[in-house]
C-alpha positions in Angstrom: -49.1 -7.8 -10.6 -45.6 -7.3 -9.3 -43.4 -4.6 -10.4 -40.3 -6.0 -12.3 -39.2 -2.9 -14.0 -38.7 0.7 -13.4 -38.8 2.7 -16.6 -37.7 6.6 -16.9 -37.5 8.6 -19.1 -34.4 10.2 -20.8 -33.4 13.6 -19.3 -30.5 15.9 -20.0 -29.0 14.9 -17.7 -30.2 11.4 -17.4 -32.2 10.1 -14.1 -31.5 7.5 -12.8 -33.7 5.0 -10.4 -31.6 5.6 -6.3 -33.0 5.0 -3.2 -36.3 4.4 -4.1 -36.6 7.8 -6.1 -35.6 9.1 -9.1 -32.5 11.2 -9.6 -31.3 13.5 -12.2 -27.8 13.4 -12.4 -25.5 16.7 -12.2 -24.5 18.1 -15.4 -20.9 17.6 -15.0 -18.5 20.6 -14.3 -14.4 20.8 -15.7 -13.2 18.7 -13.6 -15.7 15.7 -13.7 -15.6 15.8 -17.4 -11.8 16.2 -17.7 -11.7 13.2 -15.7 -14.3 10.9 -17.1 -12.5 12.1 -20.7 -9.2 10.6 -19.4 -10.9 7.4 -18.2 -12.4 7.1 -21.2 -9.5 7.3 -23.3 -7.5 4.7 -21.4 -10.2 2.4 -20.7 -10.7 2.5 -24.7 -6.8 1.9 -25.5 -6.9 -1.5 -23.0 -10.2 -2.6 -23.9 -9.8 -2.7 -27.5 -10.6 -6.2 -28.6 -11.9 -7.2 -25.1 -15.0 -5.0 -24.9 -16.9 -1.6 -25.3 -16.3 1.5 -23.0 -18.6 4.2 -23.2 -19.3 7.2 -20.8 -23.3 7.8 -20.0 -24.3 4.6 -21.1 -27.2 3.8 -19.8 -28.0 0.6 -18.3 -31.1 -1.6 -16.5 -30.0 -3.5 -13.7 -31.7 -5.8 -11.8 -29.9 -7.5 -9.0 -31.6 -10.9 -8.1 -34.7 -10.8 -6.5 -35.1 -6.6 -7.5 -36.8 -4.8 -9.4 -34.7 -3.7 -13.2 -34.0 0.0 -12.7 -31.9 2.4 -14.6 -28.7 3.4 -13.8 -26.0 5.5 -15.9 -22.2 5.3 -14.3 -20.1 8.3 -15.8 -18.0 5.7 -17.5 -18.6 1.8 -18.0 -16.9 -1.5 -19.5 -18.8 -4.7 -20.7 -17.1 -7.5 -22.1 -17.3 -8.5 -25.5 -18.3 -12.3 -23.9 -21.1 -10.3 -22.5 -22.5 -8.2 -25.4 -22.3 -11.3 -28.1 -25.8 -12.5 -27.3 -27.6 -9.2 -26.9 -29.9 -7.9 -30.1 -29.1 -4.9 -31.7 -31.7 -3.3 -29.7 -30.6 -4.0 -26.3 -27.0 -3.3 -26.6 -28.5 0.7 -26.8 -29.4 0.1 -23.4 -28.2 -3.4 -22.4 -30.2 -5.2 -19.3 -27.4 -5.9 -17.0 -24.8 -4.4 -15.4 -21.6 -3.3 -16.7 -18.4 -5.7 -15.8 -16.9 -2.2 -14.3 -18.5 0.9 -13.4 -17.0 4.2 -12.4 -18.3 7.0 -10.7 -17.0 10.8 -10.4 -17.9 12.7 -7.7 -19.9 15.7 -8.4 -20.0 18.4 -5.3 -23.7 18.2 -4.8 -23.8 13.9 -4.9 -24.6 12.5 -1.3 -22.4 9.7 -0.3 -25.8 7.6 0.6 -26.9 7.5 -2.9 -23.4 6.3 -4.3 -23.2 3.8 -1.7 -26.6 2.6 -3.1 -25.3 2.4 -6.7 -22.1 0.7 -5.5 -24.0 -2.2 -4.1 -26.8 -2.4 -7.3 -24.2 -2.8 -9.4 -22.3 -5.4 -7.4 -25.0 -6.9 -6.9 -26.0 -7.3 -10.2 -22.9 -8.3 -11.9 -20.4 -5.5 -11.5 -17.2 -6.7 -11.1 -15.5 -3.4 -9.9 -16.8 0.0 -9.0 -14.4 2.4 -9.5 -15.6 5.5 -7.6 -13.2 9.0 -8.3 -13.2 12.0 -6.0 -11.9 14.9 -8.0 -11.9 17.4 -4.6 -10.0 14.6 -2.3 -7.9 13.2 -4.9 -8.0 9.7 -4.0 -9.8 6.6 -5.9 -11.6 4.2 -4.3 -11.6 0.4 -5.8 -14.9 -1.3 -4.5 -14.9 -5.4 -5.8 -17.3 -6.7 -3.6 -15.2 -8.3 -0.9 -12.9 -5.1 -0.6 -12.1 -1.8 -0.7 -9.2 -0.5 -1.7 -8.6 3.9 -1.5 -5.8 4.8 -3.5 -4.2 8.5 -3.4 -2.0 9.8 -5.8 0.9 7.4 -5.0 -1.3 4.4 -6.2 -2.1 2.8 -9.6 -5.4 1.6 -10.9 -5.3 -1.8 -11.1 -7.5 -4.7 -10.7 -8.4 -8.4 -11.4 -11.3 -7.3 -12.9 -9.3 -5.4 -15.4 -6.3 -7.8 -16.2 -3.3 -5.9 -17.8 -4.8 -2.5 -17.3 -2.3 0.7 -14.6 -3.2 3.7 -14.7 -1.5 5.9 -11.7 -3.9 7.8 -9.9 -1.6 10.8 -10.2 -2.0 10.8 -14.3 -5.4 10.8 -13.9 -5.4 13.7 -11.6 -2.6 15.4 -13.6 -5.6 16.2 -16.7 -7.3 19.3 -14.0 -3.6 20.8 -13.6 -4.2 24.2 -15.3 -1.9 25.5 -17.9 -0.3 28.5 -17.4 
């Protein structure tokens, strides 16, 4: 019988199915949670009446012709169009991928494994992969076809994300210390 699901268990932090292995997530320091806090917020204020955003929200994703694995971004959006037909039940942890996923940088996180979650989640369904690097200060915008590194000079902005800016240096501005 062929495998068609990996199934882990919840951790604090969570694990999540990379590489072929499982992977407990980093419990997130100041700055990644400063920063998945100010996605969250502004995702929130555009999405409202589009769709759900949620940080830690796990998800099973199974690009075409893989197996369904768990992953968690740091902070996710799903449509409303794409939450309408799921029970009750699966919305908890829905079986897809989110329309955009973002990742923050942790210190210990090995490009090679974010990479791989970057392409499951394209793969899957993702529309954009946002992916943050709190020590380099830039963003990096992956759709599938491009992408696109913004430092602080840029904006977050995307198709995928129609009406939503959000200037890289705002986001940055939330690990400024104050004195």
């Amino acid at each position: 019988m062929p495998l068609h699901e990996i199934v882990l268990p919840e951790t604090k932090p969570e694990t999540e199915w990379v590489r072929g292995r499982p992977l407990q997530k980093v419990s997130p320091q100041r700055d990644h949670s400063l920063l998945q806090g100010a996605l969250v917020i502004e995702l929130n204020r555009w999405a409202h009446g589009r769709g759900e955003v949620g940080p830690e929200w796990r998800f099973r994703i199974a690009p075409p012709g893989e197996v369904r694995r768990p992953l968690v971004p740091d902070v996710s959006y799903v449509s409303n169009a794409r939450l309408r037909d799921l029970t009750d039940e699966q919305l908890q942890i829905p079986p897809l991928a989110p329309d955009v996923a973002v990742e923050i940088l942790s210190p210990d996180d090995r490009r090679v494994d974010v990479d791989d979650k970057i392409g499951v989640y394209l793969r899957a369904g993702s529309s954009l992969v946002i992916v943050v690097d709190p020590q380099r200060r830039i963003v990096e915008l992956h759709d599938g076809t491009t992408t696109t590194h913004l430092d602080p000079s840029g904006t977050i902005q995307h198709a995928a994300l129609p009406g939503f800016a959000y200037p890289v240096a705002e986001l940055f501005a939330v690990l400024q210390r104050a004195r």
